[in-house]
N, C-alpha and C positions, 0 to 999 in steps of 0.2 A: 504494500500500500504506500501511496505517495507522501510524505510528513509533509505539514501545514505549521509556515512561521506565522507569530504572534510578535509585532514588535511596534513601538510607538514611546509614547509620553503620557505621563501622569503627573502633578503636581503632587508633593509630599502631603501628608495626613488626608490626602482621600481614597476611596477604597473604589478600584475601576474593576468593573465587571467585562470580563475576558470574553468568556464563553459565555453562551446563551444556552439553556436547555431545548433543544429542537424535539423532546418528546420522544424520541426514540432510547428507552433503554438499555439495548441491545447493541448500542451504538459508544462508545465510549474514547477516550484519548487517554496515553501514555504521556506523561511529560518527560522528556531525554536529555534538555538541553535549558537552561533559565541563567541569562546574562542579567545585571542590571548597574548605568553607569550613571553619575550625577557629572556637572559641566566641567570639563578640566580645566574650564578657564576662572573659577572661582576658588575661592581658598578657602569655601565649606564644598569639601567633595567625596568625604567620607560617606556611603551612602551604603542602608541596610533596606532589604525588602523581604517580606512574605509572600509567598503564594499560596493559596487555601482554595478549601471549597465551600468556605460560610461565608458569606459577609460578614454576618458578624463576629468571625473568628478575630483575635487581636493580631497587635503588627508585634508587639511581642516575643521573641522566638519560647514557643513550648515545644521542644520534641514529643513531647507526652499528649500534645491534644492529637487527634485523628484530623482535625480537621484541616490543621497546617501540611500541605508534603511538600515546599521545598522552601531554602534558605536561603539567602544570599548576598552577600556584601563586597564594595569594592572601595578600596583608596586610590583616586587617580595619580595624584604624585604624594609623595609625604617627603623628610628630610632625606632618605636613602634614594631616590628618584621613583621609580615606576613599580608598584607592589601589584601582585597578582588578585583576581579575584578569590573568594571563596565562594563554592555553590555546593549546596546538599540536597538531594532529593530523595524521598522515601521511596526504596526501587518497587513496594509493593503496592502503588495505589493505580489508582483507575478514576479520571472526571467523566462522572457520565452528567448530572447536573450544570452546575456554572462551576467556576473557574474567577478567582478575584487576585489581584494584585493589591499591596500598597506598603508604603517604604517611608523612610525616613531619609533626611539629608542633613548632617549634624552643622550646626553652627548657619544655616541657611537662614533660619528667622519664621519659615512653616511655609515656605513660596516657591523652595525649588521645581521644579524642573527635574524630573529623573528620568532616564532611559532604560527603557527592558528589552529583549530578546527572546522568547519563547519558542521554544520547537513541539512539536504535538507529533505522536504516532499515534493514525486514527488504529481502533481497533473493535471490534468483532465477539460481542459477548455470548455463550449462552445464557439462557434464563436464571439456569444459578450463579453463574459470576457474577449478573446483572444485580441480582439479590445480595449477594454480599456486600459485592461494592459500596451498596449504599448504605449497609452496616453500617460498613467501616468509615463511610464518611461521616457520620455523627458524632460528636464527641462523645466520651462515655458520660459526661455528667450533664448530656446534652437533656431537659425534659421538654424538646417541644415532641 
């Protein structure tokens, strides 16, 4: 199957909604690939993001909620010159729902500007992956 990028701008402290639920359960995405860079031309460029599958999950890093699967932060230059990103993603999840992004950009003032990169492998459920999945997307102390 062909993979599908996801990449754009967000202003820091909002929560942008990725993926859309098209209804089809059966139908889900793998995330492979999650960059995200704030302006190098600024001297706040230390910049962290989550990707989730709640909205209302926080920008907070919990490994421990279900609802978070992947990590990410980057410094574009610091005193040492160019530092690499970090990215984590939970290898076992599956967005059959929405898909949200949001990030933070330290010392920016709450107005940056941040950049992502998203790669998506579309994928192929049966009815009981379809069912799991969406377990697993709830937090556990989730009571809607």
């Amino acid at each position: 199957m062909k993979r599908r990028t996801l990449r754009g701008q967000f202003v820091e402290g909002e929560v942008k909604r990725l993926i859309v639920d098209d209804g089809r359960l059966n139908h889900g995405y793998k995330v492979v690939s999650f960059i995200v860079a704030g302006d190098p031309d600024s001297s706040a460029n230390d910049v962290f993001c989550t990707l989730s599958l709640d909205y209302d999950a926080p920008l907070t890093w919990n490994w421990g909620d279900n609802r978070q699967i992947g990590w990410a932060s980057t410094t574009v230059f610091n005193a040492s010159g160019l530092e690499a990103p970090f990215v984590a993603l939970d290898p076992d999840h599956v967005v059959i729902m929405d898909l949200y992004i949001q990030g933070q950009q330290s010392g920016a003032g709450g107005n940056a500007v941040i950049n992502y990169m998203i790669e998506l492998e579309p994928l192929e459920l049966s009815n009981d992956q379809a069912i799991l999945s969406l377990i697993k997307e709830r937090s556990q102390d989730d009571l809607r």
